[in-house]
N, CA, C and O of each residue as an XYZ file, in Angstrom:
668
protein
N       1.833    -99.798    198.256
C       0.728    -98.882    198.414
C      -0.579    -99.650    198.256
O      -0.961   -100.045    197.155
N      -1.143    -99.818    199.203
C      -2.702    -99.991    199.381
C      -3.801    -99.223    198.957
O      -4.123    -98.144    199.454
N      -4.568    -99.993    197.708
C      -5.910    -99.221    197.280
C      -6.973    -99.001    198.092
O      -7.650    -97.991    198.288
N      -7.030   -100.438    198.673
C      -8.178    -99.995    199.665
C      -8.725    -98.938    200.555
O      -9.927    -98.681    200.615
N      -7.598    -98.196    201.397
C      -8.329    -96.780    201.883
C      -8.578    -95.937    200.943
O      -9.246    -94.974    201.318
N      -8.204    -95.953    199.565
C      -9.191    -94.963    198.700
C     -10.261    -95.513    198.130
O     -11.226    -94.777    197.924
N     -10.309    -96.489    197.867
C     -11.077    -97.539    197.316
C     -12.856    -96.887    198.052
O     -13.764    -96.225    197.548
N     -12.668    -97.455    199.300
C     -13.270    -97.420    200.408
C     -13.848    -95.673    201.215
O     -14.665    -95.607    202.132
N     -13.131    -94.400    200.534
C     -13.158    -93.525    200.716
C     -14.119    -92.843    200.006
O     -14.261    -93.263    198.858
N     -14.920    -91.793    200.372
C     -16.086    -91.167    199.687
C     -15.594    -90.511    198.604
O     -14.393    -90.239    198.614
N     -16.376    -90.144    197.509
C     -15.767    -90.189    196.115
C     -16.479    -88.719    195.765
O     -17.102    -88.004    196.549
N     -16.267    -88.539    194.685
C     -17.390    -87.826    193.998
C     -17.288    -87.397    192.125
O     -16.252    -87.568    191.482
N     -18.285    -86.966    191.659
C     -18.246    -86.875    190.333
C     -19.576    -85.708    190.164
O     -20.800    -85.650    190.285
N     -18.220    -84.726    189.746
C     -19.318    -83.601    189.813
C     -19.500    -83.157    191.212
O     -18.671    -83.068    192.118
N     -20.789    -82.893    191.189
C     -21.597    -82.518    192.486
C     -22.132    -83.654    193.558
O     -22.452    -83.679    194.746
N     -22.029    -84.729    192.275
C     -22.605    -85.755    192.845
C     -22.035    -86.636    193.734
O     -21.334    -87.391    193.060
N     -21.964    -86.963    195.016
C     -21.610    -87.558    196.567
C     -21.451    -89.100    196.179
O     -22.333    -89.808    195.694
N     -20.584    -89.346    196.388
C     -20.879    -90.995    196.746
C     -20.104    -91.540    198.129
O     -19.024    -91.022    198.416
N     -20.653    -92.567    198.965
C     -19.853    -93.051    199.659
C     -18.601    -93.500    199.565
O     -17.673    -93.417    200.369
N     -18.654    -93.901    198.686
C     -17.126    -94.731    198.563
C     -17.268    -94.612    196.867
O     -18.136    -94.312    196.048
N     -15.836    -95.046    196.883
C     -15.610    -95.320    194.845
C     -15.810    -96.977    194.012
O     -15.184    -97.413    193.047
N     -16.931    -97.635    194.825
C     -17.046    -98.795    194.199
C     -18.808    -98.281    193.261
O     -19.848    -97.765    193.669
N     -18.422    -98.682    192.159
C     -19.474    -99.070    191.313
C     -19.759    -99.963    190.633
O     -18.858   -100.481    189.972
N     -21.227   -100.520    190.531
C     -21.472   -101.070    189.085
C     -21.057   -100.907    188.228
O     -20.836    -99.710    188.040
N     -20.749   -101.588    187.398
C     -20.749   -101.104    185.724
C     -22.028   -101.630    184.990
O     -22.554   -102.684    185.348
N     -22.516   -100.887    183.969
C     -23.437   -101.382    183.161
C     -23.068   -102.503    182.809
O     -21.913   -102.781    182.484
N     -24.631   -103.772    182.852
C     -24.239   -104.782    182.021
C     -25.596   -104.927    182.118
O     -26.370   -104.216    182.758
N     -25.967   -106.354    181.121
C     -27.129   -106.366    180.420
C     -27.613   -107.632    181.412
O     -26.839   -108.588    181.470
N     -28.603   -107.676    182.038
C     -29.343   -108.975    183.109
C     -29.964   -109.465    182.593
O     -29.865   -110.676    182.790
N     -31.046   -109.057    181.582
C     -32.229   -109.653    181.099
C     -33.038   -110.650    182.292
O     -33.185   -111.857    182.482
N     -33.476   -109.305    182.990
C     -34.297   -109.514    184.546
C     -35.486   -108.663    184.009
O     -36.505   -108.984    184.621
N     -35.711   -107.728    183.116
C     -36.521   -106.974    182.494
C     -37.838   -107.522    181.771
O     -37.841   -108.408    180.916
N     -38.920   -106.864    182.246
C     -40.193   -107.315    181.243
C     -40.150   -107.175    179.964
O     -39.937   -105.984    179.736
N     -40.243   -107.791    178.969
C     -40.272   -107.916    177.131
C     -40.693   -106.244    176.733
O     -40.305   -105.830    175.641
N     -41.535   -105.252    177.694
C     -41.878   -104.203    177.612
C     -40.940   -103.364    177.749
O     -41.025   -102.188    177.395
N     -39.894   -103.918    178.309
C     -38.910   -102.812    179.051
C     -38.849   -102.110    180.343
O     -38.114   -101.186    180.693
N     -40.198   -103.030    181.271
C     -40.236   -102.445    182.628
C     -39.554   -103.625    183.741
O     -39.228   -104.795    183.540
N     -39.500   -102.839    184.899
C     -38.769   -103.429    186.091
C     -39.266   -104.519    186.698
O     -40.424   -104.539    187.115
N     -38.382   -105.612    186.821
C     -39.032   -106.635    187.607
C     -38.829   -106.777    188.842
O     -37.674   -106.422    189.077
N     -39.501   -107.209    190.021
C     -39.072   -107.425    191.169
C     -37.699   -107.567    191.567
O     -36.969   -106.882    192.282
N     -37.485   -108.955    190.724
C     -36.317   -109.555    190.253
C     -35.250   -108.521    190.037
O     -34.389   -108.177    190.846
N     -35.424   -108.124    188.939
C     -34.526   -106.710    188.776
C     -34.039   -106.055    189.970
O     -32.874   -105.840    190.305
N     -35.574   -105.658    190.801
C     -34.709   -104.416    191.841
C     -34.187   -105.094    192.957
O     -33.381   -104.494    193.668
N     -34.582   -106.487    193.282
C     -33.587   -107.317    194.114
C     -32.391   -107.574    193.807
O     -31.517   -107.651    194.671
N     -32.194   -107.722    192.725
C     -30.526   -107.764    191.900
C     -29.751   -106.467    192.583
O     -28.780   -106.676    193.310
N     -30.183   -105.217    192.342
C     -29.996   -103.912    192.381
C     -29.874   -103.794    194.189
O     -28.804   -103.761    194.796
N     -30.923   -103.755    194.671
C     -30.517   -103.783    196.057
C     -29.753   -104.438    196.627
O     -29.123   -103.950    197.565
N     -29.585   -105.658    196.261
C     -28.225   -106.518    197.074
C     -27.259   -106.535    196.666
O     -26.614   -107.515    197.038
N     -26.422   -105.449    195.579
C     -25.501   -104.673    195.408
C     -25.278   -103.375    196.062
O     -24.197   -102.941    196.460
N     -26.685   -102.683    196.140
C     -26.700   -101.772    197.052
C     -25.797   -102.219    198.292
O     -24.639   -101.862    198.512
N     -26.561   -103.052    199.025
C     -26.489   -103.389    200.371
C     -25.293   -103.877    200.736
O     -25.033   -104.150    201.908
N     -24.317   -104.052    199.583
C     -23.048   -104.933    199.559
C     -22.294   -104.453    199.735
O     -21.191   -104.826    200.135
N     -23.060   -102.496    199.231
C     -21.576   -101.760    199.479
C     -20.966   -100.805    198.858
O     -20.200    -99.890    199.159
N     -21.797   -101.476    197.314
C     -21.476   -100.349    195.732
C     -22.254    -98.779    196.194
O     -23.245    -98.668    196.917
N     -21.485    -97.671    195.548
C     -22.258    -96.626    195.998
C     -22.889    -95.857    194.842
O     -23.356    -94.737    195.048
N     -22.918    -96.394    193.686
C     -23.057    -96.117    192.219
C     -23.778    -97.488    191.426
O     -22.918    -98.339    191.196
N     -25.024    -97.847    191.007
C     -25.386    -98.302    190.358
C     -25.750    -97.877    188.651
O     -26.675    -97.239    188.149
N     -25.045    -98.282    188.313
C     -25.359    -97.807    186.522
C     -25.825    -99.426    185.884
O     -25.280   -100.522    185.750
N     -26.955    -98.904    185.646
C     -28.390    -99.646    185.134
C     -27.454   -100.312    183.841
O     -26.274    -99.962    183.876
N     -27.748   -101.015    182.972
C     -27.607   -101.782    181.317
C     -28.679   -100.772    180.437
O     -29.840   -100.436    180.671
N     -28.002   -100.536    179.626
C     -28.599    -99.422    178.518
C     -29.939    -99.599    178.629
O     -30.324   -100.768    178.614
N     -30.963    -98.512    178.766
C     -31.949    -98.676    178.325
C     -32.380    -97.524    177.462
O     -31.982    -96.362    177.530
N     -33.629    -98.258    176.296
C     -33.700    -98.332    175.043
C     -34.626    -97.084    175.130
O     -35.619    -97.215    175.846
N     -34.457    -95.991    174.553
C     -36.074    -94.765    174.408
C     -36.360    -94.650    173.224
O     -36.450    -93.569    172.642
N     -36.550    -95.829    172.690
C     -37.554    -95.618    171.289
C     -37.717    -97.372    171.226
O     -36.726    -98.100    171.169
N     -39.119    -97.890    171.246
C     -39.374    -99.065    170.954
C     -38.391    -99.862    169.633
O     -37.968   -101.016    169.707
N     -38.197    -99.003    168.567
C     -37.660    -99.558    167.856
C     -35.854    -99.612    167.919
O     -35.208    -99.407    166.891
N     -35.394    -99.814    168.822
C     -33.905    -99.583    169.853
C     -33.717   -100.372    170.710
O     -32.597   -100.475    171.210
N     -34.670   -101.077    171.078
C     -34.714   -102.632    171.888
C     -33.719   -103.445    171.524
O     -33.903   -104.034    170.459
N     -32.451   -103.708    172.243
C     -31.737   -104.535    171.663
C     -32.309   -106.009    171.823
O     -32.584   -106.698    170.840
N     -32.462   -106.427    173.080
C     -32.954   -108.029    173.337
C     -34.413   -108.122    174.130
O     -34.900   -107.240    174.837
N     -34.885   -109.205    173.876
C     -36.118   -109.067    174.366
C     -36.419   -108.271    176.328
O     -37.258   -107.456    176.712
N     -35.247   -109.036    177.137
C     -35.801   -108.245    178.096
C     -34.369   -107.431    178.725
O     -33.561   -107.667    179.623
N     -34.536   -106.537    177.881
C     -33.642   -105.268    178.750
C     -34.682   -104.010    178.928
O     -35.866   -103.818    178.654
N     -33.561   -103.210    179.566
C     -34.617   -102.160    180.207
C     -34.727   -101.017    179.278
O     -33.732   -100.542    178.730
N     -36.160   -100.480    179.059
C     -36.635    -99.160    178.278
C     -36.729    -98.005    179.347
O     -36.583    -98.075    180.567
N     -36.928    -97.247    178.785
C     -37.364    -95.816    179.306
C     -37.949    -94.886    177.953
O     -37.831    -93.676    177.759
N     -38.572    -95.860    177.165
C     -39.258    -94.935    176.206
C     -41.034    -94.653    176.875
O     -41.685    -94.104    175.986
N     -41.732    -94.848    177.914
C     -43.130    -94.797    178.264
C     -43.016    -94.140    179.589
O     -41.998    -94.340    180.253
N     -43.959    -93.377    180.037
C     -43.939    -92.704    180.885
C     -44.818    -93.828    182.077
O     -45.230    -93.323    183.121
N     -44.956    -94.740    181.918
C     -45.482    -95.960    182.535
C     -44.673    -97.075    183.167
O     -45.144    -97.977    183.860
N     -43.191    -96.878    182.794
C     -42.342    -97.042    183.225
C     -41.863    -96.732    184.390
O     -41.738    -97.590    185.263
N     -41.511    -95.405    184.582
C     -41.582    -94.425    185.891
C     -41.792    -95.226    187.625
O     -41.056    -95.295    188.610
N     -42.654    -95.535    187.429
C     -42.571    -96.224    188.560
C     -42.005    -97.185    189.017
O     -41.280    -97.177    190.011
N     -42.261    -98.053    188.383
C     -40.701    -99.067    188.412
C     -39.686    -98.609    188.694
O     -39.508    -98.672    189.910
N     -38.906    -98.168    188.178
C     -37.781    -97.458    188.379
C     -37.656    -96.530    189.833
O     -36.654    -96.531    190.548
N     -39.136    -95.598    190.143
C     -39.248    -95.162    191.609
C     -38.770    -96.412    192.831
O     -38.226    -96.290    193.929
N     -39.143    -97.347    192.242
C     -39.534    -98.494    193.536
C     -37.566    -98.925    193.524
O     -36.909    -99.133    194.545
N     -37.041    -98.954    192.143
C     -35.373    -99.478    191.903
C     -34.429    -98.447    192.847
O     -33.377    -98.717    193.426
N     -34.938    -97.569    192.816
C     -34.212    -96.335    193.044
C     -34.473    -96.274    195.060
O     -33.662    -96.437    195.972
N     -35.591    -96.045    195.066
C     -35.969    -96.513    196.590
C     -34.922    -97.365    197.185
O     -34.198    -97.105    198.146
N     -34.967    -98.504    196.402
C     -34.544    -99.649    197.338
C     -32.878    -99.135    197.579
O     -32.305    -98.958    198.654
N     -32.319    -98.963    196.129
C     -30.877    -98.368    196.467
C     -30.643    -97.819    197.439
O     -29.856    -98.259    198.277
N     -31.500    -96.342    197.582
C     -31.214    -95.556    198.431
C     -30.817    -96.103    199.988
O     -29.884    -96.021    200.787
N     -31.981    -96.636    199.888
C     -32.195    -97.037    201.273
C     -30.241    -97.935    202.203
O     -29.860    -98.140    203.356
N     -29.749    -98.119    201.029
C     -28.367    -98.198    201.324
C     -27.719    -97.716    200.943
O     -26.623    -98.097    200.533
N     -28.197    -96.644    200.945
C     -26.847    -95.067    200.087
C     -26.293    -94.933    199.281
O     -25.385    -94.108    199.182
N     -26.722    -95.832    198.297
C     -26.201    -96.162    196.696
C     -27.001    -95.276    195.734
O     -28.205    -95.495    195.600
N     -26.427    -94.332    195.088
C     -26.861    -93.945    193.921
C     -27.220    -94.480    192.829
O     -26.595    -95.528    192.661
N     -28.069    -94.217    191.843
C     -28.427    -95.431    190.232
C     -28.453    -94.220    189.553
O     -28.933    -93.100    189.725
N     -27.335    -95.195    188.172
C     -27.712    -93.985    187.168
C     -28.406    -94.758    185.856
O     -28.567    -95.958    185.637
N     -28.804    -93.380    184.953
C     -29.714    -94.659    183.749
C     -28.742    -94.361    182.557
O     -28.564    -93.204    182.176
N     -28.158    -95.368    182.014
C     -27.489    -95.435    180.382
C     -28.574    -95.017    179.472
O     -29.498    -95.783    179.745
N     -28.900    -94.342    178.685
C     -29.545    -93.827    177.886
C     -29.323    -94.302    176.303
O     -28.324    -93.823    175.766
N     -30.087    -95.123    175.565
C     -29.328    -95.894    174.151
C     -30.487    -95.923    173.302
O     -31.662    -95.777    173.640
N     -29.966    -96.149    172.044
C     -30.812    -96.572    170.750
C     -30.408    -97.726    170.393
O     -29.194    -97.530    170.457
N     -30.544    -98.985    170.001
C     -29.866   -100.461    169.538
C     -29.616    -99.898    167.893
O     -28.634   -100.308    167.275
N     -30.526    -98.996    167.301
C     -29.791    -99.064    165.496
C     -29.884    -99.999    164.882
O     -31.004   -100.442    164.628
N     -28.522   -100.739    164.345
C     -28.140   -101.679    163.483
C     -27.922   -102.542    164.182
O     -27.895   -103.667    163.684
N     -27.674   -102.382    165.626
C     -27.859   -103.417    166.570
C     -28.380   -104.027    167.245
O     -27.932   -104.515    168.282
N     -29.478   -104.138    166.790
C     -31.264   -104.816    167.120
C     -31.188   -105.279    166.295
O     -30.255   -105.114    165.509
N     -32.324   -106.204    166.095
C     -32.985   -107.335    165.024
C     -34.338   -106.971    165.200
O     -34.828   -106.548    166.247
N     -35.012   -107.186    163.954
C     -36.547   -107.621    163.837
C     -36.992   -108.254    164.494
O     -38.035   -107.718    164.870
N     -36.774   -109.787    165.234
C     -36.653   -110.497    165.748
C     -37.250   -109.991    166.824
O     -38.321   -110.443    167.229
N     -36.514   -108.832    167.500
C     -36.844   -108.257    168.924
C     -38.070   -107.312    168.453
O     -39.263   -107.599    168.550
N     -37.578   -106.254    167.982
C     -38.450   -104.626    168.077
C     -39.480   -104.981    166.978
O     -39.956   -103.916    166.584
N     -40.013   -106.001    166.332
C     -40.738   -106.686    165.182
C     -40.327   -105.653    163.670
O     -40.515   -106.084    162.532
N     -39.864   -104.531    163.908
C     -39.447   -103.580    162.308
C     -38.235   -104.044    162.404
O     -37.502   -104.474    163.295
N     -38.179   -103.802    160.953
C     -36.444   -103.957    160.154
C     -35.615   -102.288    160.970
O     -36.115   -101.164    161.009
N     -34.485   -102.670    161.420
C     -33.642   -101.591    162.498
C     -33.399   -100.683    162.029
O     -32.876   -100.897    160.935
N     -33.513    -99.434    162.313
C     -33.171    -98.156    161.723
C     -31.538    -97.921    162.045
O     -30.864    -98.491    162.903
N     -31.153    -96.975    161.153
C     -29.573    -96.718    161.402
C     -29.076    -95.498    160.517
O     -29.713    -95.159    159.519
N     -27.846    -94.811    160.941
C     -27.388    -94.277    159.691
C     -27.537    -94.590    158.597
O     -28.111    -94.082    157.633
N     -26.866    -95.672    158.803
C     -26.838    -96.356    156.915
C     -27.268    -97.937    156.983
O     -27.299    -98.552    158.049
N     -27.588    -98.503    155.750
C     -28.088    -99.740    155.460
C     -26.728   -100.780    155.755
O     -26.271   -101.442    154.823
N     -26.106   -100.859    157.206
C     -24.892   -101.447    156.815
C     -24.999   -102.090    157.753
O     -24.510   -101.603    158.772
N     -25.703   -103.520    157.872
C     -25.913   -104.636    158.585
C     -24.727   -104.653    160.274
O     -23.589   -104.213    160.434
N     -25.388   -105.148    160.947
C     -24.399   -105.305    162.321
C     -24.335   -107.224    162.560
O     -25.315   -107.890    162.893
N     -23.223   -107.674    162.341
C     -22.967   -109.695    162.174
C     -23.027   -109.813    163.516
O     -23.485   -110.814    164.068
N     -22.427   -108.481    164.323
C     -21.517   -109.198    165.419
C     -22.754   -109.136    167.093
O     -22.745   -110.103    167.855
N     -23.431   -108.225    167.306
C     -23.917   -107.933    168.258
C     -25.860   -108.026    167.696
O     -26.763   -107.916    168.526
N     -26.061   -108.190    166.527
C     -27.105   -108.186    166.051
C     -27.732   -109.148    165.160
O     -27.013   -110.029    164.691
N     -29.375   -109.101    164.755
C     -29.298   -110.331    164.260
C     -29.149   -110.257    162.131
O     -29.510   -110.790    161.082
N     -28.394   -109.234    162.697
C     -27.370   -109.576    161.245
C     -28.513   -108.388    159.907
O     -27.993   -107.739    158.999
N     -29.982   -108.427    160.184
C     -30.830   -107.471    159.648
C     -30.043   -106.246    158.782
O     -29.499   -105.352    159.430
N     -29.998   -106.228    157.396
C     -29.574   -104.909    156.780
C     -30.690   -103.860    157.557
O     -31.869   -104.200    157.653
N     -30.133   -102.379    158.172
C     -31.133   -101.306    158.344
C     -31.479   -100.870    157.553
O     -30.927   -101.151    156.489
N     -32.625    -99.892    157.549
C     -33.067    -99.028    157.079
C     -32.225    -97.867    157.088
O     -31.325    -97.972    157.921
N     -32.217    -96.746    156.409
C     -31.242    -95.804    156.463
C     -32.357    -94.309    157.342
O     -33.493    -94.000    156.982
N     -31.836    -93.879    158.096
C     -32.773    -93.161    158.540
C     -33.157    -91.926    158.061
O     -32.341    -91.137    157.586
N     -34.713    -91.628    158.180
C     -34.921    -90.408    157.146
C     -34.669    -88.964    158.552
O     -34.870    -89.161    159.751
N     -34.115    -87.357    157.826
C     -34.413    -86.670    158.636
C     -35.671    -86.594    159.800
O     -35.451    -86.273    160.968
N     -36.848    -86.899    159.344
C     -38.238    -86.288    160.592
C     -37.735    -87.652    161.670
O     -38.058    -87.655    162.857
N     -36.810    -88.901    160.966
C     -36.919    -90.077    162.044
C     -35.449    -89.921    163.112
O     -35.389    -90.523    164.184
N     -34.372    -89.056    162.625
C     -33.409    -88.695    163.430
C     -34.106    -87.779    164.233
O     -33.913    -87.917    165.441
N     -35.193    -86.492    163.734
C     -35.494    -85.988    164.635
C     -36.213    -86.400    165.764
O     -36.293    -85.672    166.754
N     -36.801    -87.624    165.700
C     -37.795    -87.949    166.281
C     -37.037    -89.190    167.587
O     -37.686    -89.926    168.330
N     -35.646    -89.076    167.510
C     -35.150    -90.460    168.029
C     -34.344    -88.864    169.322
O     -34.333    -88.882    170.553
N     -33.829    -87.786    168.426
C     -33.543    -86.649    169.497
C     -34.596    -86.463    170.453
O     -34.355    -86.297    171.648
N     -35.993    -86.489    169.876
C     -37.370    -85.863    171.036
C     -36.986    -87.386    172.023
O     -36.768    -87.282    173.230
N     -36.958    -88.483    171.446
C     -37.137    -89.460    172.286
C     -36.101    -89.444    173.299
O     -36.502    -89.570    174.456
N     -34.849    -89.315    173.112
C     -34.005    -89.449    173.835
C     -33.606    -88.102    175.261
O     -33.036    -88.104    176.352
N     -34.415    -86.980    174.264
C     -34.580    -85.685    175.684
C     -36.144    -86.273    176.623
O     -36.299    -85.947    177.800
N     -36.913    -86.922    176.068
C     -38.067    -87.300    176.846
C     -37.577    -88.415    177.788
O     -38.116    -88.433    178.895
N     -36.630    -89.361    177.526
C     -36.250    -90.497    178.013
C     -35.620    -89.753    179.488
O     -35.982    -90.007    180.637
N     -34.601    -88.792    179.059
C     -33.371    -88.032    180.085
C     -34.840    -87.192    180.788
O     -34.587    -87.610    181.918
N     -35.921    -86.499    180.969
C     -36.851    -86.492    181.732
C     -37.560    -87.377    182.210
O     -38.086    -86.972    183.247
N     -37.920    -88.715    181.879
C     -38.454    -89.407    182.431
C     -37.618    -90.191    183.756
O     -38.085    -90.787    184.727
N     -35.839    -89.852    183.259
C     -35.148    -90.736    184.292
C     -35.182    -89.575    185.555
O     -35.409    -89.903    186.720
N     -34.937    -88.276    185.162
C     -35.173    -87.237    186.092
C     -36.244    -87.503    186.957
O     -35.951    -87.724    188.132
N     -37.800    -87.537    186.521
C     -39.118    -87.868    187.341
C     -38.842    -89.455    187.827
O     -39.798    -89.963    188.414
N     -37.575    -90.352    187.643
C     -37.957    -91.038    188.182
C     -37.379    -91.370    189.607
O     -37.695    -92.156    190.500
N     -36.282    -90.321    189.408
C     -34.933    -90.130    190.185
C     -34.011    -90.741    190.569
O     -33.793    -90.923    191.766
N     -33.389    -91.118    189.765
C     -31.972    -91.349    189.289
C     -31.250    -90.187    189.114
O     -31.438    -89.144    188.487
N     -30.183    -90.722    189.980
C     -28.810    -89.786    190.396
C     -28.257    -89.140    189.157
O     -28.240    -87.971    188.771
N     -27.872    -90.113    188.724
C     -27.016    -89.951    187.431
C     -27.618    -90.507    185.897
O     -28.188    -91.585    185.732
N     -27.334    -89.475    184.825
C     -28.134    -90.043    183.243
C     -26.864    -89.624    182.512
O     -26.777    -89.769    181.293
């Protein structure tokens, strides 16, 4: 039995259409401005996957709260200044019938000072060795969980205005 005619066959998830069932998977490029916005670079990466064939692009986590930055250049969606960038990423996809979706993340205990310049917020004060730069967190207070929820429903609107398929 041959994958390829399904492989190759229009897909879907949800409501949402795709040409075929090849996708990206998230991964991290560090093609991204230190700010968290799009580089040329970036959406050329993105389009010549488009163009290759994928019908699903899913972006590498990006961060909606400055202090959630995992590495210096991955992608944010905490600024509404952002937005455009992402218009121009999304454009280019299209233009070869590829959908983009945005991973939506906080880094936590898995950031360093290093990057986001504060000591990392988290549940609990319980250091990350493996993916981080090792920084005990801060333990987070209620108004700052609430405030990482506003960020993360502002983030899931900003990917909406920027239009991206999928969040």
């Amino acid at each position: 039995m041959s994958a390829g005619p399904a492989l190759f066959s229009p897909g879907r998830i949800g409501s949402l259409e795709l040409k075929n069932r090849i996708l990206m998977a998230p991964m991290e490029k560090n093609l991204a401005l230190p700010t968290g916005g799009v580089t040329q670079r970036y959406i050329d990466y993105c389009e010549a996957r488009a163009a290759g064939g994928a019908a699903l692009l899913l972006l590498e986590s990006m961060y909606v709260h400055p202090a959630g930055q995992n590495h210096r250049y991955q992608l944010g969606i905490h600024d509404d200044e952002l937005i455009p960038g992402y218009r121009r990423l999304i454009e280019a996809c299209h233009r070869h019938g590829a959908r983009v979706g945005a991973e939506l993340q906080f880094g936590g205990r898995q950031t360093s000072s290093l990057v986001t310049g504060v000591q990392p917020w988290a549940p609990s004060p319980v250091p990350c060795t493996v993916l981080g730069g090792g920084d005990v967190p801060r333990a987070l207070t209620v108004p700052e969980i609430q405030e990482l929820v506003r960020a993360f429903a502002a983030a899931a609107l900003r990917a909406v205005a920027a239009g991206f398929d999928v969040v």
